[in-house]
N, C-alpha and C positions, 0 to 999 in steps of 0.2 A: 836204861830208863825208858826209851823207847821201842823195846820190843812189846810192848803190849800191843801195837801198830799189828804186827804179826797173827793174832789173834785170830779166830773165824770171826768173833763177833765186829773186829776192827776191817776183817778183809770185805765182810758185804759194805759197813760204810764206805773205805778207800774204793769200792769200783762203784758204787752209788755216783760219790763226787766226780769221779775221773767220767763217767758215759752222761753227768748232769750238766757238767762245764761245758762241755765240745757241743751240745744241743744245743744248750742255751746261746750260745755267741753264735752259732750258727744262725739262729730261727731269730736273732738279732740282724745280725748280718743281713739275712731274707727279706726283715721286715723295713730296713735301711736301701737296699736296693729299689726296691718298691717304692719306697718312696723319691730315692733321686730318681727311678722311671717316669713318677709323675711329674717333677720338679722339667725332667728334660723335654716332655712334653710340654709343659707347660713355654716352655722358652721356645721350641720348636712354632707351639701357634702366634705365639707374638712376633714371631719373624718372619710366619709365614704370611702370603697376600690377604689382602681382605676378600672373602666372599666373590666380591663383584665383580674383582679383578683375576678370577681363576681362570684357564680354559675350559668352557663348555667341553664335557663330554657325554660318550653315548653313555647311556646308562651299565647297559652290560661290561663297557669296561675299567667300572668305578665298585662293582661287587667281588667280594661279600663286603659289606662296608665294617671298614676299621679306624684306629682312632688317626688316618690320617684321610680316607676318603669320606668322612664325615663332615658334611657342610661343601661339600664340593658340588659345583651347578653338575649336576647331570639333566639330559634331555633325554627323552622317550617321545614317540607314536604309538595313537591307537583310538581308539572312542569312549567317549566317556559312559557310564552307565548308572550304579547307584549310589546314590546318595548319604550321610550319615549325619550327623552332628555329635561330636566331640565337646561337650559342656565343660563348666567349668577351667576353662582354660584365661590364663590372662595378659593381654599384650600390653604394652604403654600403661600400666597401673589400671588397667580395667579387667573384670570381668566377665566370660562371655564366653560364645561357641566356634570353635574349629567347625568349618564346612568342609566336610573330607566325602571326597568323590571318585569313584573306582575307576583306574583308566586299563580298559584292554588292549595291550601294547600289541604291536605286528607280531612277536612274538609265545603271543597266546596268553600270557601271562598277565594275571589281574596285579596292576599297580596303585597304591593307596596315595593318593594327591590331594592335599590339603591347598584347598584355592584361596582361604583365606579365613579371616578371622569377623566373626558379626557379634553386636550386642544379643544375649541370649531371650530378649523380646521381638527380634528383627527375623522375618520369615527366611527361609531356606532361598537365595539365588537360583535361577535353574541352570545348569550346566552348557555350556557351547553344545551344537548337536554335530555331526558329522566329524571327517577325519582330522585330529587335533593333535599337533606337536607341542610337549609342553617342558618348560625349564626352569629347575630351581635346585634348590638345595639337599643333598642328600641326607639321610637318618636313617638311624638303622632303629629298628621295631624297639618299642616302650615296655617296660619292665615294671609291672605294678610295685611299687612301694619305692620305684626310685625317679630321682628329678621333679620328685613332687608329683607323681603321677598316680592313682588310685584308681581300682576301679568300683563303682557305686553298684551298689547291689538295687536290683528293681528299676535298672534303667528301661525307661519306656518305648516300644518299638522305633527304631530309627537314628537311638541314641546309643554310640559306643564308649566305654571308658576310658580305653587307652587303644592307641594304633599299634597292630601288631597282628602278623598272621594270623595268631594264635586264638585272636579274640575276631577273626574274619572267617575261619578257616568251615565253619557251620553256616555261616552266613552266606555265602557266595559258590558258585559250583567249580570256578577255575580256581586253579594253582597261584597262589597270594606269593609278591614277593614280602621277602624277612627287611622289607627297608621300606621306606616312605621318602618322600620328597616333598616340600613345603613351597611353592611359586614363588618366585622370583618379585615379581612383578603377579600382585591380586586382581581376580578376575573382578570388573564392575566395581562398586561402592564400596566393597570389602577389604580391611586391612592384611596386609600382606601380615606372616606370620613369620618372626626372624628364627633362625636355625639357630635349632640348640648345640650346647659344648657336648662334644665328645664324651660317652658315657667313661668313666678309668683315667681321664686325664685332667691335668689341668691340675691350680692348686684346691681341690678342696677338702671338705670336711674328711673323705675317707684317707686323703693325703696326708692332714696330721693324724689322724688313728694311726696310720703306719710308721710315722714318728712317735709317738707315744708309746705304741707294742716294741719299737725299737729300744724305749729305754727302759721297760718293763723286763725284757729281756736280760738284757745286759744289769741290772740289778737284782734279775733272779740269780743269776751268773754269779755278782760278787755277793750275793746273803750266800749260797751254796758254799764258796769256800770262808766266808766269817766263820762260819756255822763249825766248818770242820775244824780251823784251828784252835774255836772257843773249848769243840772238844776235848781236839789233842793238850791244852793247857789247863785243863781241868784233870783230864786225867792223870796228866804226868804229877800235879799239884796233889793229887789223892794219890799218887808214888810213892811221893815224897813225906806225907804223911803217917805210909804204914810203915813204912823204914824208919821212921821216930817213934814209932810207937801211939800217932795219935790217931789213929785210926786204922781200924779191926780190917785183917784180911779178908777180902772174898771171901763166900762160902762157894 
């Protein structure tokens, strides 16, 4: 009753389901992973210290920043140079402009240092002049379309969208680091600007995606084999049919 199984036309379906199952539970499996990665992150920064309480380190040996050197005080030397405003940004439910100032560290290296947060009617601060040691929270460069970060098109000289070499890299003649730091403690009138979460961790929105594609999987998984037994029970039923005579042979 079952040899029609045997068939060419039954053998492409039989290795269809067999190479559809093991994928699916797999790129389940994947997408399950991913998500307890960010689940354990997420329990990692809650146990970790808060900010203020971390050990200051040099900068260089908190790079390339990941999702655990992220928000770590790091300190740098160097002088400071020029200037930018970051619009559009909002701290304590307002607002307003990042003052982001380029420090050239002993190490040649232009560093992007946001001193602080102003109402975006309030003029630019001027910078400390001479040689300045400065400490705050590490970040790793801004991703247009993520954390809420955009960048505006027809920004007017002086004004950048997002911090990130990539949108410095024209601007400036030295070597941009891939991370930013945010002061500790804001220079003058200026509200200090709190460090953002770690971009890939923590629980959010893209965390249940990856629970969601987990269950999307795993239900392509079980329609694949509904699918093939509704076959095989149809078929055999249409067997059973031409051996009574109620219905016509194949041609």
């Amino acid at each position: 009753m079952y040899r029609f199984l045997l068939t060419p036309r039954w053998w492409g379906i039989n290795v269809f389901v067999v190479l559809a199952i093991p994928f699916c539970v797999f790129m389940g499996s994947w997408q399950l992973g991913k998500f307890e990665e960010r689940v354990d992150t997420h329990q990692e920064a809650k146990r970790a210290p808060a900010p203020g309480e971390r050990d200051v380190a040099p900068l260089a040996e908190l790079l390339p920043v990941d999702t655990e050197t992220s928000g770590r005080p790091a300190t740098a030397t160097g002088v400071y140079g020029k200037q930018f405003r970051v619009p559009d940004r909002e701290v304590d439910g307002r607002r307003g402009d990042y003052v982001l100032t380029l420090l050239k560290t002993d190490a040649g290296r232009t560093l992007p240092v946001v001193r602080g947060w102003v109402p975006g009617d309030e003029p630019t601060p001027a910078a400390p002049s001479g040689e300045v040691t400065v400490t705050g929270a590490l970040q790793a460069s801004e991703n247009a379309g993520t954390n809420g970060v955009h960048t505006a098109g027809g920004l007017p000289a002086g004004q950048l969208g997002m911090i990130s070499a990539a949108s410095l890299v024209n601007l400036v003649p030295d070597d941009v680091y891939d991370a930013w730091i945010t002061l500790t403690e804001a220079d003058g009138d200026m509200v200090a600007v709190p460090a953002a979460v770690a971009e890939g961790s923590g629980l959010d929105m893209k965390a249940f995606q990856n629970l969601g594609y987990t269950g999307e999987w795993f239900v392509f998984a079980a329609f694949v084999l509904f699918m093939w037994f509704r076959l095989v029970r149809r078929e055999v039923e249409a067997s059973r049919d031409r051996a009574l005579g109620l219905e016509p042979e194949p041609v």
